[in-house]
ZATI-929028 format. One record per residue (C-alpha): residue number from 0; residue in three letters; chain; x, y, z. Coordinates in Angstrom, 3 decimals, m for minus. Example, Ala and Ser with C-alpha at 12.3 -4.5 7.8 and 13.67 -1.06 7.14 Angstrom:
<node num="0" residu="ALA" chaine="A" xx="12.300" yy="m4.500" zz="7.800"/>
<node num="1" residu="SER" chaine="A" xx="13.670" yy="m1.060" zz="7.140"/>
***
This chain:
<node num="0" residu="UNK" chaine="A" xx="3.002" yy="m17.227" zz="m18.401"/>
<node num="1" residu="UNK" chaine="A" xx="m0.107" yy="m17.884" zz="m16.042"/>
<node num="2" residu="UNK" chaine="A" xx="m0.991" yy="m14.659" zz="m13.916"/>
<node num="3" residu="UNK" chaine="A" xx="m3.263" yy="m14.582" zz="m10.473"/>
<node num="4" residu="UNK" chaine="A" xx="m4.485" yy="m11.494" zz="m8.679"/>
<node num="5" residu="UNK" chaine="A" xx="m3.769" yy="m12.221" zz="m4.885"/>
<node num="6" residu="UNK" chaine="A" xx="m4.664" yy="m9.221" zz="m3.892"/>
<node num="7" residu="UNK" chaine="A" xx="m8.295" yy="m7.717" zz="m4.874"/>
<node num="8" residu="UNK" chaine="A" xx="m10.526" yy="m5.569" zz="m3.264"/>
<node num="9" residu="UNK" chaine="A" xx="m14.652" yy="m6.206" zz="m4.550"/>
<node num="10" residu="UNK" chaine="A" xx="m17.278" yy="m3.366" zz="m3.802"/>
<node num="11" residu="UNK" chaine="A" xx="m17.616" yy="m5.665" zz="m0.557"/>
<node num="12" residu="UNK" chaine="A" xx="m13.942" yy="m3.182" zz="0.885"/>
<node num="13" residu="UNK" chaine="A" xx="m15.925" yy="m0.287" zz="1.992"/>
<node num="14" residu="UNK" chaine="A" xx="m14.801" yy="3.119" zz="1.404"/>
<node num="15" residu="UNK" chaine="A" xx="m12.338" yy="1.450" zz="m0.430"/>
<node num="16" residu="UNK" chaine="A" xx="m12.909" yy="m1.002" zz="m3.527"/>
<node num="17" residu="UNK" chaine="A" xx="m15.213" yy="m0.803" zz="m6.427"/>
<node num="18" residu="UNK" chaine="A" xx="m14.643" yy="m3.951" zz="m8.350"/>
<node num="19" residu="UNK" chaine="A" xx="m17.690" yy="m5.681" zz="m9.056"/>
<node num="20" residu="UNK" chaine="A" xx="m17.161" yy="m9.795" zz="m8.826"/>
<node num="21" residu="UNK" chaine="A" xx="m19.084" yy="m11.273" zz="m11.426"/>
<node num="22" residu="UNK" chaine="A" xx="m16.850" yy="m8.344" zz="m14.179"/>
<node num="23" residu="UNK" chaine="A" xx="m13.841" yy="m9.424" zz="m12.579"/>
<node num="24" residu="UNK" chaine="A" xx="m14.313" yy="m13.026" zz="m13.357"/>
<node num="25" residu="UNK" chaine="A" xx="m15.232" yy="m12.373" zz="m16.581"/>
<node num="26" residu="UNK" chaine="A" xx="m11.783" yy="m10.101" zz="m17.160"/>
<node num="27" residu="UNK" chaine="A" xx="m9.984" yy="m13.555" zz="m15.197"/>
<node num="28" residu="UNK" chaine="A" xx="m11.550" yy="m15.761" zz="m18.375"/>
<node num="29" residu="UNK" chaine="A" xx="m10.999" yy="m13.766" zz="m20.702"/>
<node num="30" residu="UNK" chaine="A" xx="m7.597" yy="m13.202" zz="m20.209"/>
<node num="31" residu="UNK" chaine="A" xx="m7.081" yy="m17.062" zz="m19.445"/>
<node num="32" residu="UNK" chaine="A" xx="m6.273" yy="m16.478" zz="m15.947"/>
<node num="33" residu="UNK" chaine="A" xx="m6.340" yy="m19.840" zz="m14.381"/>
<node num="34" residu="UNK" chaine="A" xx="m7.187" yy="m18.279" zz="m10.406"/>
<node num="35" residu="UNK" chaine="A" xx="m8.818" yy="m15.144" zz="m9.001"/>
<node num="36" residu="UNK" chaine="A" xx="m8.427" yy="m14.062" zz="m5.111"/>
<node num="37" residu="UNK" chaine="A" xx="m10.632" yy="m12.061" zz="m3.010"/>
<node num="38" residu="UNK" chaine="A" xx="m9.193" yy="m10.124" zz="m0.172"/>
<node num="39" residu="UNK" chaine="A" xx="m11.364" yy="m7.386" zz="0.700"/>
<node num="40" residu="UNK" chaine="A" xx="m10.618" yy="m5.168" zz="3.471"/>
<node num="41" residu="UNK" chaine="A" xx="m10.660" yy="m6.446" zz="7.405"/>
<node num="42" residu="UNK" chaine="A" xx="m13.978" yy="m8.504" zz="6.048"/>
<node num="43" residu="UNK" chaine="A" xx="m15.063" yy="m11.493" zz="4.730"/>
<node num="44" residu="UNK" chaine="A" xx="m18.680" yy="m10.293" zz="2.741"/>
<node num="45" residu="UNK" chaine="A" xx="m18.224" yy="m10.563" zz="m0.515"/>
<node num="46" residu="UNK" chaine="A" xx="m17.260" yy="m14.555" zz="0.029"/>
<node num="47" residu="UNK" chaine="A" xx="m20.366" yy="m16.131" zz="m0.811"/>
<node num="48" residu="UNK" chaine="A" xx="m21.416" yy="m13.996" zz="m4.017"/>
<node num="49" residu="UNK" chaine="A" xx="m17.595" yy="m14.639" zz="m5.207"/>
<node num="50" residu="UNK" chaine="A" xx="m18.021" yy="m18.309" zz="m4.865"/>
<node num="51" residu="UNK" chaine="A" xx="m21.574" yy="m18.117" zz="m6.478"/>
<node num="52" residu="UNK" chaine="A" xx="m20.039" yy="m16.400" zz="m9.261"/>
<node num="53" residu="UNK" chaine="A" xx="m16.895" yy="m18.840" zz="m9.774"/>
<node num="54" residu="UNK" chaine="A" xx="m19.042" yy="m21.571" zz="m10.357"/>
<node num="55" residu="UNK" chaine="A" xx="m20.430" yy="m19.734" zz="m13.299"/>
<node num="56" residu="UNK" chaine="A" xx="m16.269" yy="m19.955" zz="m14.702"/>
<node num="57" residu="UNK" chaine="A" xx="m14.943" yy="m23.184" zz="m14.060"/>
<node num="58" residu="UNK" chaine="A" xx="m11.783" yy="m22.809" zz="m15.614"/>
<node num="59" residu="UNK" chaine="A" xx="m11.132" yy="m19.873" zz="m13.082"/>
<node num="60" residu="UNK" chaine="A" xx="m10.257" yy="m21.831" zz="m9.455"/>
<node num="61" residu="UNK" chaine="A" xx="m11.336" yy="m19.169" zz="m6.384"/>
<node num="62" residu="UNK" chaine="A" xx="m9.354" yy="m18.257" zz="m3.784"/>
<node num="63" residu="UNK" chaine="A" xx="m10.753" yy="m16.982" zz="m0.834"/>
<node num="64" residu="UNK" chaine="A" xx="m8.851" yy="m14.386" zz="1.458"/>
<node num="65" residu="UNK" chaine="A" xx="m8.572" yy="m11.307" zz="3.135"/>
<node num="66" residu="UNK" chaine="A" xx="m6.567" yy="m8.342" zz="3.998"/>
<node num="67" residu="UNK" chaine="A" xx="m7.003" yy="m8.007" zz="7.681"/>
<node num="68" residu="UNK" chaine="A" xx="m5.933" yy="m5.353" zz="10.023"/>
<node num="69" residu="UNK" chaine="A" xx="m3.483" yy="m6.720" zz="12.740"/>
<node num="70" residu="UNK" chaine="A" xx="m3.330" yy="m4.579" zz="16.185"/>
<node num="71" residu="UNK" chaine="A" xx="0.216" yy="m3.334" zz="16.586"/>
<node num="72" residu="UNK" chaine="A" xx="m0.150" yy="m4.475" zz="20.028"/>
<node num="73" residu="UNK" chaine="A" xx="m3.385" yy="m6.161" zz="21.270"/>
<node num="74" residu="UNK" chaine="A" xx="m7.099" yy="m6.416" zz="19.637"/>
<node num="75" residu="UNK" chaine="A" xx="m8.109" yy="m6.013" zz="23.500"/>
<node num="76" residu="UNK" chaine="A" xx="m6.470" yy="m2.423" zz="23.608"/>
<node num="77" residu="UNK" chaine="A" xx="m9.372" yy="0.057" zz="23.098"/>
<node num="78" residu="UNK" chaine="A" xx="m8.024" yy="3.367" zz="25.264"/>
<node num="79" residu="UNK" chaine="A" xx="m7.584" yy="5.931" zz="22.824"/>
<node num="80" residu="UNK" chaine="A" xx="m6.156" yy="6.801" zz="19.918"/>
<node num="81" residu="UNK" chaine="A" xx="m2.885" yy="4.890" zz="19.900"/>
<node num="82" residu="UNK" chaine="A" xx="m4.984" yy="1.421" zz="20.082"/>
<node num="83" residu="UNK" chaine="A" xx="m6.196" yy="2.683" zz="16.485"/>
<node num="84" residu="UNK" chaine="A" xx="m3.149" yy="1.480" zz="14.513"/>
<node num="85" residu="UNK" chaine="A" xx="m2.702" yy="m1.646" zz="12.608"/>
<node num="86" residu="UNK" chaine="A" xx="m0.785" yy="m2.555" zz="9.899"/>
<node num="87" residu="UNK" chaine="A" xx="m2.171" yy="m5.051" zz="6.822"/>
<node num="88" residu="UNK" chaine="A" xx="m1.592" yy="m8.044" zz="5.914"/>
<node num="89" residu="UNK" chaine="A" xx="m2.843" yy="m10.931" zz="2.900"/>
<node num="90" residu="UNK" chaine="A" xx="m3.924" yy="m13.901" zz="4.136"/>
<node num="91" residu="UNK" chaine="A" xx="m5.267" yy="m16.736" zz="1.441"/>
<node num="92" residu="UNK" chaine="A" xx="m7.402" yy="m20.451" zz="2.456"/>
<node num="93" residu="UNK" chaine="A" xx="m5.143" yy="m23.110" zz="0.930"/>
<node num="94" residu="UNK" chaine="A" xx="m8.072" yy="m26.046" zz="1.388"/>
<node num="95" residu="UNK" chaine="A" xx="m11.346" yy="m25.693" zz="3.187"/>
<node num="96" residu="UNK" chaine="A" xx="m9.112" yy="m26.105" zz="6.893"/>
<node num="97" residu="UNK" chaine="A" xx="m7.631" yy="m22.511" zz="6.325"/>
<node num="98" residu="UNK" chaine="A" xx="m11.237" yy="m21.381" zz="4.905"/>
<node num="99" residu="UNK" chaine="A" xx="m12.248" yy="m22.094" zz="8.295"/>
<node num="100" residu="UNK" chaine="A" xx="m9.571" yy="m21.018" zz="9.938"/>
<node num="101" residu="UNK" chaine="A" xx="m10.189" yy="m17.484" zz="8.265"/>
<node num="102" residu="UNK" chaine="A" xx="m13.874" yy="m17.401" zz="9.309"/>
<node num="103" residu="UNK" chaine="A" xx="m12.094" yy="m17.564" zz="12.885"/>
<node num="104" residu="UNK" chaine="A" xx="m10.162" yy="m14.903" zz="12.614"/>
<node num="105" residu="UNK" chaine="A" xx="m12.337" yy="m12.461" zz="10.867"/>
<node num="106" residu="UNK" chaine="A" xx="m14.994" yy="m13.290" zz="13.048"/>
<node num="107" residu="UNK" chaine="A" xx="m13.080" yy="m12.913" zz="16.539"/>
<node num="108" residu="UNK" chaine="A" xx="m11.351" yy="m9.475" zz="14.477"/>
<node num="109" residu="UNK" chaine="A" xx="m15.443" yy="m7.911" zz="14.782"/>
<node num="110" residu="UNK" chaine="A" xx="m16.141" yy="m9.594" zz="17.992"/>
<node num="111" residu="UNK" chaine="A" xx="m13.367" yy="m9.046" zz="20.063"/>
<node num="112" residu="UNK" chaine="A" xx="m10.951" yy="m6.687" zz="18.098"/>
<node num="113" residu="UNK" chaine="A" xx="m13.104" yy="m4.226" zz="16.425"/>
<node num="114" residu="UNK" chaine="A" xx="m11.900" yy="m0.566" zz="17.748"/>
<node num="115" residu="UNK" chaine="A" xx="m12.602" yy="1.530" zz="14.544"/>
<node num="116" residu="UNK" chaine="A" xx="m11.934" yy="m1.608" zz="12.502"/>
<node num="117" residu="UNK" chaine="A" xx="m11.836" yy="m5.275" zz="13.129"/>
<node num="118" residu="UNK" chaine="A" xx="m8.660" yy="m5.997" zz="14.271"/>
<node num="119" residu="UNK" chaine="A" xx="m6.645" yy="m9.607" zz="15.026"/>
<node num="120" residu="UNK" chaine="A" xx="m3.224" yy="m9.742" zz="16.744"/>
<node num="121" residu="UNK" chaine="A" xx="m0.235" yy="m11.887" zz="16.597"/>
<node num="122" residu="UNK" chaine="A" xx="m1.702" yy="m14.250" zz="18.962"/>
<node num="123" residu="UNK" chaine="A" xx="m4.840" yy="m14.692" zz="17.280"/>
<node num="124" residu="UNK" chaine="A" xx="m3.211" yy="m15.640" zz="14.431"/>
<node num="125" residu="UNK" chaine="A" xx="m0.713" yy="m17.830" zz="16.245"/>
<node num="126" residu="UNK" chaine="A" xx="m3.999" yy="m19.933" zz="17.139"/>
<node num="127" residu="UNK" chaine="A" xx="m5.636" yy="m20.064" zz="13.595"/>
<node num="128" residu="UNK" chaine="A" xx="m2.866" yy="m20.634" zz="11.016"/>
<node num="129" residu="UNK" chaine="A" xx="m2.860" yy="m23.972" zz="9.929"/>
<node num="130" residu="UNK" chaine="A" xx="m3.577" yy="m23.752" zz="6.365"/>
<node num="131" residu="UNK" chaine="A" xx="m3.468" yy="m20.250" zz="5.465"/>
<node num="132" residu="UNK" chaine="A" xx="m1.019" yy="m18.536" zz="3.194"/>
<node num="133" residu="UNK" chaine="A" xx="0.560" yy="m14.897" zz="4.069"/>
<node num="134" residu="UNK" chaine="A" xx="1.531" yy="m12.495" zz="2.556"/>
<node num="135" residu="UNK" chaine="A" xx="3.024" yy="m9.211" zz="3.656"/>
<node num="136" residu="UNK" chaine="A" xx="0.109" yy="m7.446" zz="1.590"/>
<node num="137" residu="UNK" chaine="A" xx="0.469" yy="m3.144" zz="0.638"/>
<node num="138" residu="UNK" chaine="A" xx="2.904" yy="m0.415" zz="2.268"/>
<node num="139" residu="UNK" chaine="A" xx="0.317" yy="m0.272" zz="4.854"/>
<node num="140" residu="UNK" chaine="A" xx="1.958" yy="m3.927" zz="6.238"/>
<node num="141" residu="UNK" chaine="A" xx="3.982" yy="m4.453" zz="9.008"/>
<node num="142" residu="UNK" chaine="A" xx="7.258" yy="m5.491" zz="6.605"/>
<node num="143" residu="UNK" chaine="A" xx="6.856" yy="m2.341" zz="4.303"/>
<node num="144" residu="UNK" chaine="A" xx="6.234" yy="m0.091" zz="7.353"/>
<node num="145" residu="UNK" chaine="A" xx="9.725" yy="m1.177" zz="8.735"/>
<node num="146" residu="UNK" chaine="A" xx="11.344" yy="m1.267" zz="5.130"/>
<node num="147" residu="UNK" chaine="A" xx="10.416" yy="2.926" zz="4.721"/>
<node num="148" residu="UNK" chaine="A" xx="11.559" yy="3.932" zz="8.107"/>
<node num="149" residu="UNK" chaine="A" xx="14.587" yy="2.094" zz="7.227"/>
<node num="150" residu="UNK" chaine="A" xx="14.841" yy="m0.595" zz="9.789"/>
<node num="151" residu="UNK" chaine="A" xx="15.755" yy="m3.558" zz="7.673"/>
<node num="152" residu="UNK" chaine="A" xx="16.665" yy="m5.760" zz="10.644"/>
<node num="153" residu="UNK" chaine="A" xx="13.479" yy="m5.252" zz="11.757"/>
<node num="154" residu="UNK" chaine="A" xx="11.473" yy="m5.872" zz="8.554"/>
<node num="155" residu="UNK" chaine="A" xx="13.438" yy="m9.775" zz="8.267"/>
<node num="156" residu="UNK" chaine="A" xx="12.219" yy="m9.911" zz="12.047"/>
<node num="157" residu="UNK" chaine="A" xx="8.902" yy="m9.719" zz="10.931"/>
<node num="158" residu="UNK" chaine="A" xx="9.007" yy="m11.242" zz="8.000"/>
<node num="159" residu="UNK" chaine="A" xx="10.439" yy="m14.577" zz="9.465"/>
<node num="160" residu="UNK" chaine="A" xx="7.680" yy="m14.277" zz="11.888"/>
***
């Protein structure tokens, strides 16, 4: 049965990943993986050294992505420390559309959202989603946030979102 990582962190998620590219394609081949994501943390870095290094491993399709940090109420909100949260979430290109699409986003997150991190919101996203897959990413994302405090209701809410 095929297997893809869609959710990989290079040395390109500071303070937090450590996985060099070019070893984890290698790993990808040599375990006949037929796709490898990228979804580094709130950035989009690592992107062109990952698609450098795919085209050294043809039978290993790229998929470019990235775990951004969505502002649990505006990316504008920068008054203290309760503008500081966000919660996680995958998002994956499907074609060259959503690639740009994701440039958008992670761009506007440093631009106009960063506060401690780069942050998007729900209307940001709203505007750049054509052609980008989701996925509702670690236990730091908005779904498994309202799964643990027990709020079901609110974590199909989302999730249909």
């Amino acid at each position: 049965m095929p297997f893809v990582h869609l959710h990989v962190h290079t040395q390109y998620s500071i303070l937090d990943g450590a996985a060099n590219i070019n070893k984890l394609f290698s790993k990808a081949a040599e375990d006949n993986q037929i796709a490898l994501a990228i979804t580094d943390h709130g950035n989009m870095f690592g992107v062109k050294e990952f698609l450098e290094t795919a085209a050294k491993f043809p039978n290993v399709k790229p998929i470019v992505g990235c775990e951004v940090y969505v502002a649990k109420s505006s990316r504008f909100d920068k008054r203290g420390k309760e503008d500081m949260g966000s919660y996680h979430l995958i998002l994956l290109a499907k074609n060259l559309n959503g690639y740009k699409n994701l440039v958008k986003l992670s761009s506007n997150a440093f631009i106009e959202g960063f506060y401690s991190k780069p942050k998007i919101d729900r209307e940001l996203l709203e505007r750049y989603k054509d052609d980008l897959i989701c996925s509702s990413a670690c236990l730091g994302g908005e779904v498994p946030q309202a799964i643990l405090s027990g709020d079901i209701d609110r974590a199909i809410e989302v999730a249909k979102w």
